[in-house]
N, C-alpha and C positions, 0 to 999 in steps of 0.2 A: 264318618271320620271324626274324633275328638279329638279336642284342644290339644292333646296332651302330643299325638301323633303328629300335629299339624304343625303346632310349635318346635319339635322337636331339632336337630341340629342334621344336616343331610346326614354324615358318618352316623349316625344314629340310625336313620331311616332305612340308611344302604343295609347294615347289618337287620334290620328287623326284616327286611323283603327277603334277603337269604334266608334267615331262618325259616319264617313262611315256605318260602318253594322249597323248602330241605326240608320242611315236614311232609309234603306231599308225596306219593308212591315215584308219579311221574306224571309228564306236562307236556305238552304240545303248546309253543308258541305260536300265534300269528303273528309274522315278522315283515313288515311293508319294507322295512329300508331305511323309514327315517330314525331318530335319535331316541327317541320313543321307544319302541319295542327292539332297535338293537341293544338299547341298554337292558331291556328287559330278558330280551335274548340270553346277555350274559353273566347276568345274575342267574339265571336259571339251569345255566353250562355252571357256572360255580359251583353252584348249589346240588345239583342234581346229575353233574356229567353224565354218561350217556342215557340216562334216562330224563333228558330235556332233548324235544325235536323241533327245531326251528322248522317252520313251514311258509311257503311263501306265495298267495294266491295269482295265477298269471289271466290275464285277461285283455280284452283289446284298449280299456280304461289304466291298465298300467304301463307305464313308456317304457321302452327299451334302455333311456339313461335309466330307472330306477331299475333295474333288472340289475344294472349291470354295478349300481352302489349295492347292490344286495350281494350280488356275487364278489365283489370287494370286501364287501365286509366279513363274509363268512371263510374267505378265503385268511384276512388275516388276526379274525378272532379264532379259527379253529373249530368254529359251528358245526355239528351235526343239523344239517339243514335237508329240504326237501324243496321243489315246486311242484304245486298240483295245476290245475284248473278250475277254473269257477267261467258259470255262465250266466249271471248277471241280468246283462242284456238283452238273452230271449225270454226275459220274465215281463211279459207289459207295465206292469205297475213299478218297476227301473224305469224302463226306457222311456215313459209318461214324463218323467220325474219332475214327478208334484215331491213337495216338502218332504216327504217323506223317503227319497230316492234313497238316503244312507241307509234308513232301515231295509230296506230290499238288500241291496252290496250288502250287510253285514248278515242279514240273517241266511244268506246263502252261504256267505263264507263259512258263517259257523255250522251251517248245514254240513258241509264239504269235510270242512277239521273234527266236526265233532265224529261224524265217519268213519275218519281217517282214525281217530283215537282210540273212537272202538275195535276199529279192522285191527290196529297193531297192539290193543292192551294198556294204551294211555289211561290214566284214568282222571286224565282234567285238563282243561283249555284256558289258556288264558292271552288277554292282549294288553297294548299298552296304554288304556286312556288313565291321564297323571292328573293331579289334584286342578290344575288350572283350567282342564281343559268341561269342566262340569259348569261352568258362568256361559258357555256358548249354547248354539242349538246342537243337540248330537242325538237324535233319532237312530245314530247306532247302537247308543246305549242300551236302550231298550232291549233291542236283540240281543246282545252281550248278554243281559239278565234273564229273557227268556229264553237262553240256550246253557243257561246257568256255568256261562264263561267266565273265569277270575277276571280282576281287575287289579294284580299287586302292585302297582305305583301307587294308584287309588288309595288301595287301604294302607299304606307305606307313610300317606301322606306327601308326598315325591311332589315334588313342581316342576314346569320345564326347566327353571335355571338351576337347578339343584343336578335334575336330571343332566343336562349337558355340564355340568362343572364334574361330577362322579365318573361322567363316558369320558372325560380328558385323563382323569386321574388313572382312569383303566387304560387307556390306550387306545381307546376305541376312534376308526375314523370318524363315526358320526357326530363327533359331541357338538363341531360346531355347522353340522348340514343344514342347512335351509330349510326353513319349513316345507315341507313338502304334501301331495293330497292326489288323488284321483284324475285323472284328466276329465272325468265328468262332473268334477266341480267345477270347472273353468265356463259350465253349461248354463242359462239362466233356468232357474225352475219355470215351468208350463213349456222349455224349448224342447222339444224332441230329443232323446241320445242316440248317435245314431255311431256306426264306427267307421262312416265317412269325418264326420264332426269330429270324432276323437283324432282321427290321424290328423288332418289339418291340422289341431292343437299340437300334438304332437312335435309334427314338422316345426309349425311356429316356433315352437320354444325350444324345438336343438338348435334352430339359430341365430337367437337369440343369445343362447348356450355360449354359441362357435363365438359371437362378438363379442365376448365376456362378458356379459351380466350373469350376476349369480343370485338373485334375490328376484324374482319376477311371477307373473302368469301371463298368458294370451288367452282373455275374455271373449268367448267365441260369442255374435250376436249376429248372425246369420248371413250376411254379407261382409259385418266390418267385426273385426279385430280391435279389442280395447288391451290393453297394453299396460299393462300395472308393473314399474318399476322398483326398487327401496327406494326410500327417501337421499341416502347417500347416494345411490346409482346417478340418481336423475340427470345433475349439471352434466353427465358424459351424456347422457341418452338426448340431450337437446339442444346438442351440438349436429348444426344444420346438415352435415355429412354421417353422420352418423341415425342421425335423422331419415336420410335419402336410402342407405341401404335397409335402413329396418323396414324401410314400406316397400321395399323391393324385395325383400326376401320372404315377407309375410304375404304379399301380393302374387311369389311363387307357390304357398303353400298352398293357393284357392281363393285367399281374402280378394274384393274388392275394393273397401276401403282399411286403411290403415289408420286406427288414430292412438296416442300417449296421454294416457292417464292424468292427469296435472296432480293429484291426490295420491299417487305414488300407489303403493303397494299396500294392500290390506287384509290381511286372514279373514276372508270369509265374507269378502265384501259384496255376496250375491246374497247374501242374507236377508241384507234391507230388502232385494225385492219380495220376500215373504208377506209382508204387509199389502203387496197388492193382491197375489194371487192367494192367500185369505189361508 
């Protein structure tokens, strides 16, 4: 990505990513839900109408609330959409999940899509990692490049606020969704994934959901539940009544201890443990 693209102005970027997917035959999206790839989604319905196929991998790691922002969204962008399956999980080297867990989830996926593109005459895959997201660890990447999946935000230039300021201006519901991730990121790397663990997560954070926080995770660590709020949430979440039902409802899900984050919410905060397990 050069200067030129990177500096560029977002209405710039948006136009250059159309062009891009408009020169292509046709395109299989992989579309999670978040703001990410619906945007990318609709750039590529722009660009390409029916020959852009949103696709959406289901699995016991994706929750039922994102199931159901998927189905939201496609319902009022007008998506030529799909769900397939993926199987992740029965792969040991997932369920292990050493550092490398995202490479496993993504090289299946694009196992699955790139499949799927062949089975119907696609003739390219693309998803949505955007300019900011390359400063993180993201061992999906990799697989994205050895299944030789596009990356058009990437090459666009595209940043997340660029991206949610252009999904407002289109209409889209996601532009201001939550960061959102796998429920098997909620997992520490070396802990087992198992789709007892997932649902527990699960559970945790519909309610969570129900009590209105909208910016969270539930840190699964074997017994106890860490509890990562936003930093705006918090003064409610530590309010002593409010306090009381979250460890009662979290304590329903399986947990036996409950505890609240004091550091609030953090993209990717299981990361730091990478430095122990090497």
């Amino acid at each position: 990505m050069d200067a030129g693209i990177q500096n560029g102005s977002a209405a710039e970027k948006e136009a250059r990513l159309v062009a891009r997917l408009g020169a292509l035959s046709s395109v299989v999206i992989a579309l999670s839900g978040g703001a990410d790839s619906a945007y990318l989604a609709w750039a590529a319905q722009r660009a390409l109408g029916r020959r852009a196929l949103s696709v959406t991998a289901i699995s016991p790691s994706f929750s039922a609330h994102d199931r159901e922002q998927v189905e939201s969204l496609v319902r009022a962008a007008g998506l030529r959409h799909e769900f397939v399956e993926t199987h992740e999980l029965e792969n040991p080297l997932y369920s292990v999940n050493q550092r490398d867990r995202c490479y496993h989830c993504k090289d299946e996926l694009f196992t699955v899509l790139g499949r799927l593109a062949a089975e119907r005459g696609f003739t390219a895959v693309a998803y949505g990692i955007n300019a900011d997201d390359t400063g993180d660890f993201r061992p999906g990447h990799r697989a994205a490049a050895e299944h030789e999946v596009l990356s058009p935000l990437l090459d666009a230039g595209l940043t997340k606020a660029e991206i949610r300021s252009l999904s407002r201006q289109a209409g889209l519901l996601t532009w201001d969704r939550p960061a959102s991730a796998c429920l098997s990121s909620r997992i520490p790397y070396g802990s087992q994934v198992t789709t007892e663990k997932l649902a527990q997560i699960e559970q945790g954070e519909a309610a969570l959901r129900e009590m209105g926080f909208r910016q969270f995770r539930v840190r699964h660590h074997g017994e106890l539940a860490r509890i990562e709020i936003a930093a705006e949430e918090l003064p409610h979440a530590f309010d002593a009544g409010v306090l009381q039902d979250m460890g009662r409802r979290l304590r329903a899900a399986g947990f036996l201890y409950v505890t609240l984050d004091v550091e609030g919410y953090r993209q990717g905060s299981l990361n730091a443990g990478l430095k122990v397990i090497g």
